[in-house]
C-alpha positions in Angstrom: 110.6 110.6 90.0 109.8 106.6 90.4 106.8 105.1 89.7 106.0 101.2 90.8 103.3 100.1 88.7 101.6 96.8 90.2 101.2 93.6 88.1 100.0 90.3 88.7 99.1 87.1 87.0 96.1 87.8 84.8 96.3 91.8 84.6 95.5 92.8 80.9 98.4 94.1 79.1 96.1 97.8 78.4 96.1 98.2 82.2 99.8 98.2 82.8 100.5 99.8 79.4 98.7 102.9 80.2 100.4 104.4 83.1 103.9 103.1 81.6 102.6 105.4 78.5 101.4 108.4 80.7 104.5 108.3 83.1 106.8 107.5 80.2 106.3 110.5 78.1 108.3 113.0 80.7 111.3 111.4 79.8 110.4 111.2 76.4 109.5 114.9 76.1 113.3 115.5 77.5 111.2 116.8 80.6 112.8 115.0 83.1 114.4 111.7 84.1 111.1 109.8 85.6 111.5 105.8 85.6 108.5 103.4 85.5 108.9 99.5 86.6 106.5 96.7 87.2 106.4 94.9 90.5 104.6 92.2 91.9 104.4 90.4 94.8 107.3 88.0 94.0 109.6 89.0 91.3 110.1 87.2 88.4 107.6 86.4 85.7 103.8 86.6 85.1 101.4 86.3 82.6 98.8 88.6 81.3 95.3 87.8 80.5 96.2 87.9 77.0 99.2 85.3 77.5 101.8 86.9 77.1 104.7 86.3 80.0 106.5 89.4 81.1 109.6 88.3 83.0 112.1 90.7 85.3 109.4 92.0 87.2 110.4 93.4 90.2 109.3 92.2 94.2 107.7 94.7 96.3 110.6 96.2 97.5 110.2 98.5 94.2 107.3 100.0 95.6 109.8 101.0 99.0 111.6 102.7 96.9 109.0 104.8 94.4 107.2 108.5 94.5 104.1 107.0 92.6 102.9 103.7 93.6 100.0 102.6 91.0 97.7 100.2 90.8 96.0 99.9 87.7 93.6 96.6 88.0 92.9 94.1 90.5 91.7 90.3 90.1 88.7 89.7 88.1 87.5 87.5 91.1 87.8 91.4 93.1 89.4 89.2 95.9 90.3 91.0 99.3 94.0 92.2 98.7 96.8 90.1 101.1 98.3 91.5 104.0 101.5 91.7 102.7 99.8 94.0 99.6 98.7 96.4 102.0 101.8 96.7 104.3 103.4 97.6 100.7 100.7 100.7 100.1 100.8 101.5 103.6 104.8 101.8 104.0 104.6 103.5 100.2 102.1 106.1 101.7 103.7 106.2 105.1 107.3 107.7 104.0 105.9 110.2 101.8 104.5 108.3 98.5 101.3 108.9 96.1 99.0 105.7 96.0 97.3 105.8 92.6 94.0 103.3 92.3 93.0 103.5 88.5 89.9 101.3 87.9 89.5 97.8 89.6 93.1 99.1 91.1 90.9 101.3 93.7 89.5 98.1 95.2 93.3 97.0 96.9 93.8 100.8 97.9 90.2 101.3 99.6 91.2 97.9 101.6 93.9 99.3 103.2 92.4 102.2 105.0 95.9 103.7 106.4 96.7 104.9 103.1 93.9 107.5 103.5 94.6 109.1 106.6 
């Protein structure tokens, strides 16, 4: 199993801990050999709202290639998610993967209506 968690510039470090925590603990319980990664919309680096910078972040291709794709926050300024964000959820949900909204993360995944049919 391969979960793509989404992060972005200004997520809160809770946000992507918890499903890294949740999905993490499979492996950890010896239950299976599940992988979690960040990606983003460019990889590289960003910074949380705390300040930290988390660096080898993976690009959107990570979401092509997961079971889970989850969401866990969205912009404070709940802007309208880009096209490119959507075609990502859509493809994920289109060959078979789970979209996962958890809090402000349901705002991107109710934007891209597709995912839901």
């Amino acid at each position: 199993m391969r979960i793509a968690v989404y992060a972005f510039n200004g997520v809160t470090m809770f946000h992507l801990a918890v499903p890294q925590m949740v999905f993490d603990e499979v492996p950890r319980q010896g239950l299976g050999q599940w992988t979690t990664v960040l990606f983003s919309d460019q990889a590289g680096h960003i910074r949380t709202t705390e300040g930290y910078s988390l660096g080898e972040i993976d690009g959107p291709s990570a979401a092509e290639e997961a079971d889970i794709v989850v969401v866990p926050s969205w912009y404070d300024d709940e802007r309208k998610p880009s096209d490119a964000f959507i075609d990502v959820l859509r493809r994920a949900h289109g060959r078979g993967a789970t979209i996962v909204g958890l809090c402000l993360g349901a705002i991107p995944v109710a934007d891209a209506p597709a995912c839901m049919s």
